[in-house]
C-alpha positions in Angstrom: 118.0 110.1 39.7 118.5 106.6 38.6 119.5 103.8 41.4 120.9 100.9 41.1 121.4 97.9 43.8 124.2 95.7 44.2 125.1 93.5 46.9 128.2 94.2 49.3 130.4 91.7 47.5 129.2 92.6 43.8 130.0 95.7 44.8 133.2 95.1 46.4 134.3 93.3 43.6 133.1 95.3 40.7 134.1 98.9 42.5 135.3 100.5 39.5 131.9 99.7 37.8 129.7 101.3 40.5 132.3 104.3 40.5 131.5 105.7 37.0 127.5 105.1 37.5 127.9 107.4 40.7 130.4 109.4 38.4 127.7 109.6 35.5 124.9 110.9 38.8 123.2 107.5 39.5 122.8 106.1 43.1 123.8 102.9 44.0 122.0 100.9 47.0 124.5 98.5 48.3 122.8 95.7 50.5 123.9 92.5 52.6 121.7 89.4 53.3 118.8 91.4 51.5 119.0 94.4 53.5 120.1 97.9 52.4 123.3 99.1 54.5 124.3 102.0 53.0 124.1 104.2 49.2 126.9 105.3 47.3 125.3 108.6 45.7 126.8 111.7 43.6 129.1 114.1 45.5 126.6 117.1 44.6 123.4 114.4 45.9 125.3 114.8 49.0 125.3 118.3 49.4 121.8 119.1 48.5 120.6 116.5 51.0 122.4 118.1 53.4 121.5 121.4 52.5 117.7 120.5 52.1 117.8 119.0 55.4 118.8 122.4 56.8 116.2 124.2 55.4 114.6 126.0 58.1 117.0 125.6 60.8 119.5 128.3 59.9 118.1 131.9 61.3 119.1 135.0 59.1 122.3 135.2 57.1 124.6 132.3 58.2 128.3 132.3 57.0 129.5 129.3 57.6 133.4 129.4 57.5 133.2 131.9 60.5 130.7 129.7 62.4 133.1 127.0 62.1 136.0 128.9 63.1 134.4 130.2 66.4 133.6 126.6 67.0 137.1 125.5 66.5 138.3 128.2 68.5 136.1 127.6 71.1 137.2 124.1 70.8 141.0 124.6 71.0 141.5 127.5 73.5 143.9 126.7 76.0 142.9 127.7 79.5 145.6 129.9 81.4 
């Protein structure tokens, strides 16, 4: 993947710019006083970090809509 780096006001002030590289699958590495503070990466970069960083956690066949609804539910039950 290619990266760039901007600063925080280059990129503030250039958004549209740094929009189509993420659009086109680049990373952008946005930093302030010299230090990086956050990346603006793809959409699907995104989801197979987050995947990846699953790996090996998950037991068995996980389907995650209904884990999230039990959650929920669990969440938002009223008590009688």
């Amino acid at each position: 993947m290619v990266t760039s780096t901007a600063t925080a006001t280059e990129f503030q002030n250039n958004f549209g710019k740094y929009l189509n590289l993420v659009m086109n699958g680049q990373e952008v590495v946005v930093t302030k006083n010299g230090r990086e503070v956050g990346r603006f990466i793809p959409r699907a970069a995104a989801v197979s970090y987050l995947t990846d960083s699953l790996t090996g956690i998950l037991k068995e066949d996980y389907d995650l809509d209904e884990a999230k609804s039990e959650r929920l539910k669990e969440k938002y039950e009223t008590i009688d």
